[in-house]
C-alpha positions as CSV (number, residue, x, y, z in Angstrom):
1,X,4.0,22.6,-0.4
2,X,2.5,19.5,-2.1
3,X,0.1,21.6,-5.3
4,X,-1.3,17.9,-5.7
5,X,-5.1,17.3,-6.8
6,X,-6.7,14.2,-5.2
7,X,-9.6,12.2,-5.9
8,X,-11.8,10.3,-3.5
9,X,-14.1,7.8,-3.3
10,X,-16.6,10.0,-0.5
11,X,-18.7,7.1,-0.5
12,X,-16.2,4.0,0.1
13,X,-15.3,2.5,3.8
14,X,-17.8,1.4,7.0
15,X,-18.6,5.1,8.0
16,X,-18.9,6.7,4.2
17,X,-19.2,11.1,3.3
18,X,-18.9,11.5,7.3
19,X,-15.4,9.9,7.7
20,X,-14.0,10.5,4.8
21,X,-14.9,14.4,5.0
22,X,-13.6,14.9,8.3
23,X,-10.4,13.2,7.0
24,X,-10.0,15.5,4.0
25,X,-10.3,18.5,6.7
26,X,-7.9,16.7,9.3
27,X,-5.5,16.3,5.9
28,X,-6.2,20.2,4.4
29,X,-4.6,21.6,8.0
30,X,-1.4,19.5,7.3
31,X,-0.9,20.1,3.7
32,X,-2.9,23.7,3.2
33,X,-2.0,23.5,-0.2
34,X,-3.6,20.4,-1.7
35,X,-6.6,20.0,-3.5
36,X,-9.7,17.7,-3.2
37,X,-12.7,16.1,-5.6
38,X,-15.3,13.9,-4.2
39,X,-17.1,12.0,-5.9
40,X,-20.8,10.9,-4.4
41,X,-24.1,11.2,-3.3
42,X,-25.1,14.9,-2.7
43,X,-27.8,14.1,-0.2
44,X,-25.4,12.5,2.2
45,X,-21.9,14.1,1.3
46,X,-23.4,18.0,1.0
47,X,-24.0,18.0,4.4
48,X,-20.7,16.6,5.8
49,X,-19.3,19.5,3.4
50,X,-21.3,21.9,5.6
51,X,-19.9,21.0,8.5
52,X,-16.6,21.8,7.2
53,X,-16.7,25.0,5.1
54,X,-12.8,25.6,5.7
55,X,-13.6,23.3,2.6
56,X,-15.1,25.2,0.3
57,X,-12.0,26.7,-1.2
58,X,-10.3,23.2,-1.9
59,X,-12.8,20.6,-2.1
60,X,-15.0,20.7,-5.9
61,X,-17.5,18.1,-5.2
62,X,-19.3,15.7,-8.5
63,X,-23.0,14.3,-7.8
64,X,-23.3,10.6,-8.4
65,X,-26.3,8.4,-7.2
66,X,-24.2,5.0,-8.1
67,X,-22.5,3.2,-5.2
68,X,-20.3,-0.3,-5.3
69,X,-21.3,-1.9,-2.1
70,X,-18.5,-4.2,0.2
71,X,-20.8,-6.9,-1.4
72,X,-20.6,-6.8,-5.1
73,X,-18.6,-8.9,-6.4
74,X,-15.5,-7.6,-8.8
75,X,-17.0,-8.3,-11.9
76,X,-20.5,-6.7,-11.2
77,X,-18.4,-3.5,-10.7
78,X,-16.5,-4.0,-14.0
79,X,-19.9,-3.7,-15.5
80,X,-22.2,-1.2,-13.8
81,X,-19.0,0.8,-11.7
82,X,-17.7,3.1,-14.2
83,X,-20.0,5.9,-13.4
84,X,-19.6,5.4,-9.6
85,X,-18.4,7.4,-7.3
86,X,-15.1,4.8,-6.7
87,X,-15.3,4.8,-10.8
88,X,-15.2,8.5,-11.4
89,X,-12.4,8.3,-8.8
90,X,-10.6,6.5,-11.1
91,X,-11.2,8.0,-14.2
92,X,-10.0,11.3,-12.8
93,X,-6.9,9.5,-12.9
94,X,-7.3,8.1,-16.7
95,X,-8.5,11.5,-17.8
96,X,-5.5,13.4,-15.8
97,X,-7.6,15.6,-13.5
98,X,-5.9,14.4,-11.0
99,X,-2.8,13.0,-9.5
100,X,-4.2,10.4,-7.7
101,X,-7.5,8.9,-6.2
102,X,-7.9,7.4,-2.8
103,X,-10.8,5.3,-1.8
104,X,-11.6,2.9,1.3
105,X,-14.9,1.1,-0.6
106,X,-14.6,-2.5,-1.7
107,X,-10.6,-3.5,-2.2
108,X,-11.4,-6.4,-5.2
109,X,-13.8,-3.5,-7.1
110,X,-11.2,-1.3,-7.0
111,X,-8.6,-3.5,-8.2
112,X,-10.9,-4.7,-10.6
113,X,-11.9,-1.3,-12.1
114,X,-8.4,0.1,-11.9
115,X,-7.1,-2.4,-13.8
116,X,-9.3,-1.7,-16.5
117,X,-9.7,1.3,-16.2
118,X,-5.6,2.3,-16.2
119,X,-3.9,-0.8,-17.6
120,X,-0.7,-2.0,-16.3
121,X,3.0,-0.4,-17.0
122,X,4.8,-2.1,-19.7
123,X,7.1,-4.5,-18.1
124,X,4.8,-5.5,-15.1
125,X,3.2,-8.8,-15.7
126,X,0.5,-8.3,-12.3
127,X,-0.3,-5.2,-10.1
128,X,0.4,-5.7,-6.4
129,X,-0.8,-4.3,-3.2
130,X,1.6,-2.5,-0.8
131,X,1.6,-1.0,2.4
132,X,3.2,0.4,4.8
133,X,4.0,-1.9,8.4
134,X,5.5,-0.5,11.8
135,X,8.6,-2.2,12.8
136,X,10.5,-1.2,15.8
137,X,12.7,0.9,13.9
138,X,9.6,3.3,12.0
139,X,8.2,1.8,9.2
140,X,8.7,-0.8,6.3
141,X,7.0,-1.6,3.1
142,X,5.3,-5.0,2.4
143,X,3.9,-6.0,-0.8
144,X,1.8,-8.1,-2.2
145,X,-1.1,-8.2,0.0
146,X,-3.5,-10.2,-1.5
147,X,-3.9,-8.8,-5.3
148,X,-2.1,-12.1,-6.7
149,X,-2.9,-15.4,-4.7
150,X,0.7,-16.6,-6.8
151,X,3.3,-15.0,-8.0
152,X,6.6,-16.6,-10.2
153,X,10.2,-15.0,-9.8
154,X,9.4,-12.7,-12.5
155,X,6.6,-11.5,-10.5
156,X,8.6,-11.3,-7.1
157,X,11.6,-9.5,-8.8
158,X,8.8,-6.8,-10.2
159,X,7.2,-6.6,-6.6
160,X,10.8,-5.9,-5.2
161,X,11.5,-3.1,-7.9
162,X,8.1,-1.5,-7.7
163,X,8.0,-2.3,-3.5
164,X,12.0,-0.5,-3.5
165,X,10.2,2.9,-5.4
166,X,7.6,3.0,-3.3
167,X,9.8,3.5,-0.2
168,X,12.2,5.9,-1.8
169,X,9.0,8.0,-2.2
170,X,7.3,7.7,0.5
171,X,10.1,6.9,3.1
172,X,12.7,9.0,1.6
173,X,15.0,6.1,1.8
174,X,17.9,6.5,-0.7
175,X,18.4,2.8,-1.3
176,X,16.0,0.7,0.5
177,X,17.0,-2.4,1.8
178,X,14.9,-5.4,-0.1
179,X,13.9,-8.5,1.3
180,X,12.2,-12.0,-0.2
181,X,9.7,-13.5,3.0
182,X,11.4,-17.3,3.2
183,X,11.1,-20.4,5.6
184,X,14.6,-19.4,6.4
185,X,17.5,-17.2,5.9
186,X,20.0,-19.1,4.5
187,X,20.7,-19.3,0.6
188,X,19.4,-22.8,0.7
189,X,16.1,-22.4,1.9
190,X,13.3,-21.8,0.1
191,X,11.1,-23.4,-3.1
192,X,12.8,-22.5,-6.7
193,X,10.9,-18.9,-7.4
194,X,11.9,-17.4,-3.8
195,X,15.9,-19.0,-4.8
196,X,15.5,-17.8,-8.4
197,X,14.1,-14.5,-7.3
198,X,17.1,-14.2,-5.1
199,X,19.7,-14.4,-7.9
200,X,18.0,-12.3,-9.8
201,X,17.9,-9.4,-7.2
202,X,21.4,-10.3,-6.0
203,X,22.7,-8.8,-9.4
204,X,21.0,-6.0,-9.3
205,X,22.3,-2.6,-10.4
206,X,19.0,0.0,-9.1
207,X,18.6,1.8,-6.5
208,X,18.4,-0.8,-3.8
209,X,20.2,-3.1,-1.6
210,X,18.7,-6.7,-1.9
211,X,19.5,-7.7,1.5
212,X,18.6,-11.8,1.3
213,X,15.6,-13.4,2.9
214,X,13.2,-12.4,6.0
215,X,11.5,-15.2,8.1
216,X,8.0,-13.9,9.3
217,X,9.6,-13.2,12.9
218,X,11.6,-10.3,11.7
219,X,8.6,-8.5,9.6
220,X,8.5,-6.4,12.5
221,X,12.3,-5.7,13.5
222,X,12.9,-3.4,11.1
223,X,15.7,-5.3,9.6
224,X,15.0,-4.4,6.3
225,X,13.0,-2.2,4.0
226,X,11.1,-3.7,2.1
227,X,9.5,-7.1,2.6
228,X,8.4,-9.0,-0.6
229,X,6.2,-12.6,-1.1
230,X,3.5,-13.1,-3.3
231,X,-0.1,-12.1,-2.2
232,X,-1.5,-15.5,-0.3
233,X,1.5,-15.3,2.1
234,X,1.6,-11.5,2.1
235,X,-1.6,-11.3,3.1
236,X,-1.7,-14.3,6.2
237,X,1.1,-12.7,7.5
238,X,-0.2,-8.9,7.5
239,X,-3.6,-10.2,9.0
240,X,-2.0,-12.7,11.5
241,X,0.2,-9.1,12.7
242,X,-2.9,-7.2,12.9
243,X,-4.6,-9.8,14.8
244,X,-1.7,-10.4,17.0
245,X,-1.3,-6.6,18.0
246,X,-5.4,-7.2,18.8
247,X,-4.7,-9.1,21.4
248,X,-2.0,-8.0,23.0
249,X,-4.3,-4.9,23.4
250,X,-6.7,-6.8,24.7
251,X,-4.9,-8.8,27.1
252,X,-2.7,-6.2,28.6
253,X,-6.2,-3.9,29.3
254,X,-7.7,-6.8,31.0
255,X,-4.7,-7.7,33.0
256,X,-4.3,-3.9,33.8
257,X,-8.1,-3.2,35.5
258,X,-7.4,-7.1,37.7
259,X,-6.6,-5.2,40.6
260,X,-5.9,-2.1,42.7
261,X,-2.0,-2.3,42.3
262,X,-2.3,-3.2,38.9
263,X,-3.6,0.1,38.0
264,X,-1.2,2.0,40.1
265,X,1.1,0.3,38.0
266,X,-0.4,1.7,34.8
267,X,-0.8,4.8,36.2
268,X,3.2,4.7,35.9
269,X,3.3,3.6,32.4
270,X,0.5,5.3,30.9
271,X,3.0,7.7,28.7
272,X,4.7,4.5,27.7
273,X,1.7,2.8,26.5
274,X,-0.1,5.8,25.1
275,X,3.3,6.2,22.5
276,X,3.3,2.1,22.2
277,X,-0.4,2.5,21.1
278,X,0.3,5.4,18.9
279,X,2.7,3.5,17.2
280,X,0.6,0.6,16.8
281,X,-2.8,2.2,16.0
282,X,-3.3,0.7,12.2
283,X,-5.1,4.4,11.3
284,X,-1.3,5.8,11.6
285,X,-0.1,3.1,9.1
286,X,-3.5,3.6,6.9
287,X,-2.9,3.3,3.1
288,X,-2.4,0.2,0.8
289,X,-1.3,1.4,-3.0
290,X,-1.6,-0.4,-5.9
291,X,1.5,-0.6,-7.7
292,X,2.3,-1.3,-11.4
293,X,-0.8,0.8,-13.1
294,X,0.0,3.4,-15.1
295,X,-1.7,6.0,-12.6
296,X,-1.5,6.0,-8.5
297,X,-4.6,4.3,-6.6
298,X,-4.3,4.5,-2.5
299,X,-6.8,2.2,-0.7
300,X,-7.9,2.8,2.8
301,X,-9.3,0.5,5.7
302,X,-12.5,0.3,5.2
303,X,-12.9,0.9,8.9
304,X,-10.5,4.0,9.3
305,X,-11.0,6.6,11.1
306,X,-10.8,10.3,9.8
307,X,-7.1,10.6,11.0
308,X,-7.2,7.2,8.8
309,X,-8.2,9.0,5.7
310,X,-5.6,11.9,6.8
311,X,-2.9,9.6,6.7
312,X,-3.8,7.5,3.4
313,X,-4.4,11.4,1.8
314,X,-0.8,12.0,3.4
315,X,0.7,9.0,1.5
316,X,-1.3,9.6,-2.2
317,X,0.7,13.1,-1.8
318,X,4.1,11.6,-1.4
319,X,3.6,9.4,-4.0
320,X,2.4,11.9,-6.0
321,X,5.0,14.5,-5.4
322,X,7.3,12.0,-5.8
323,X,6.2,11.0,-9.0
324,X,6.3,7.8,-8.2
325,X,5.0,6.0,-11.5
326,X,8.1,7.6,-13.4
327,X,10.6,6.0,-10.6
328,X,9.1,2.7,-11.1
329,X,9.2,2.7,-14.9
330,X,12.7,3.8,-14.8
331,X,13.8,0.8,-12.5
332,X,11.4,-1.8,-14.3
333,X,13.8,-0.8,-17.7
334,X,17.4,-1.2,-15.5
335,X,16.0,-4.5,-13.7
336,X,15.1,-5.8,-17.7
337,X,18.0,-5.4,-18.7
338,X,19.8,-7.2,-15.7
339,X,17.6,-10.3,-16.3
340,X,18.5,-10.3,-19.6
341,X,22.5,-10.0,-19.0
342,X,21.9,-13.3,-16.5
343,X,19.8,-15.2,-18.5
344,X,22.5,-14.7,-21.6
345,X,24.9,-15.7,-18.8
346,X,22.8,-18.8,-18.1
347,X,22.3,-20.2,-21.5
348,X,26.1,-19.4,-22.3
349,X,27.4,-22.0,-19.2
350,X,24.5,-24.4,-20.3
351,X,25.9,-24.5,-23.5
352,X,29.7,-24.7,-22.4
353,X,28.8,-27.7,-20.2
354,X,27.4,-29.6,-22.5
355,X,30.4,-28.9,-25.4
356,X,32.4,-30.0,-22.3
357,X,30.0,-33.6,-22.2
């Protein structure tokens, strides 16, 4: 039973009302019990509403004629987004209407008017955008994707706290195992924030297990948890995977239709491939969250499909029922105090080796 009330942005993503309608019915069969505002044009969402009215008893639905397109830029929505339909998303946050407010419009607008819109939690210096991955053990968490071109060890020590509540809540993981993405895995490697980052995390006293550093081969094994780097790296790596898993696709169904044996031989292996798609189809992994705001913002694909929407609805509720923004606060004040103990520690040797000079 998840009694969580969701916002969405009906107008947001490549398909608009019709996807993201069909999504909020595929998501009201799995959790019965959830409620839905949209937020949008009534000439174009009405009408998807019609054609689901095992709707009408969940879904309350607010007219707005103002759209942010995929081209404005973030400051243009700043200015003329607030009465939106990704805006009024957001401020059903704010205002406490609802838990939580998922959208698949334009990813810097939403930032931009979240930001402003919610603020950040005391003790987190930048917002970052997470996800979830699949790895060849279920699923891991990477963050930041993109909402902070550079991050300092500060930054990267927040990311790992916020990234380590994010799993507990939506993975269920007790104490997720943390990793920094480095050039290598040994202590050495590594610029001065990813080493510094490191120590920090090494002394940590949360609910975590800072397992070292993760070279981009192993985003995918599994290895660890959660996979932390600052947004410009974050979000190469994340496209260069998606790409990658493009073209396997692509490849292995032109190789398969070549020739008559060839197809005998998928013929054999069509159960195989349809569970190695299914694993790899990005609408099953659908969901970036914006972490560190003092309210919970899930962003789709812009191109998901309406199991897409299903499964980003599917992880606003865990974060949600979670209560995921009191888990991070509570970690962000153990994690302050560690730096503080080690920085004391710091300055106390620096001193003693200079008495020693």
């Amino acid at each position: 039973m998840s009694g969580v009330k969701i916002a969405l942005d009906a107008m947001g993503g490549d398909s608009g009302p019709e996807t993201v309608i069909a999504g909020i019915a595929r998501a009201h069969h799995r959790w019965p019990d959830a409620r839905f505002v949209a937020y949008g044009d009534e000439a174009r969402v009405r009408p998807c509403l019609e054609q689901h009215p095992e709707l009408e008893s969940c879904v309350e639905f607010v007219h707005t004629a103002d759209v942010i397109g995929d081209e404005d830029k973030p400051m243009q929505a700043v200015r003329r987004g607030q009465n939106s339909s990704m805006g009024l998303a957001i401020q059903a946050v704010k205002k406490g209407h609802v838990q939580v407010a998922v959208s698949a419009g334009n990813t810097g607008a939403l930032m931009a008017l979240s930001k402003i819109m919610l603020r950040t939690m005391e003790g987190i210096d930048r917002p970052a955008l997470a996800t979830l991955i699949p790895t060849v053990k279920g699923e891991s968490v990477m963050l930041d994707l993109g909402a902070n071109v550079e991050a300092s060890e500060e930054n990267l020590v927040q990311f790992a706290v916020m990234g380590a509540a994010y799993a507990r809540a939506v993975l269920g993981l007790e104490r997720p195992r943390v990793g920094l993405l480095n050039v290598g895995v040994e202590e050495l490697k590594g610029h001065s924030i990813v080493k510094n980052a490191g120590a920090i995390l090494r002394n940590t006293d949360l609910a975590m297990e800072f397992a070292g550093y993760v070279e981009g081969n192993g985003l995918s094994s599994g290895e660890v948890d959660v996979i932390v780097t600052d947004g410009f790296t974050g979000n190469v790596a994340i496209k260069t995977a998606e790409g990658t898993v493009k073209l396997i696709r692509s490849l292995l169904r032109d190789e398969l239709i070549k020739s008559w044996v060839n197809k005998i031989a998928y013929l054999m292996v069509k159960g195989s491939l349809k569970s190695l798609g299914k694993h790899l189809d990005p609408n099953n992994h659908n969901g970036g969250v914006f972490l560190g705001l003092n309210g919970l913002i899930v962003k789709s694909h812009g191109n998901a499909s309406d199991k897409g929407i299903a499964t980003a609805i599917g992880v606003a509720i865990d974060m949600a029922r979670n209560d995921l923004t009191t888990l991070i606060a509570e970690d962000l004040r153990n994690s302050g105090e560690i730096e503080k103990t080690i920085e004391k520690e710091n300055t106390t040797e620096t001193k003693t080796a200079a008495a020693s000079e």
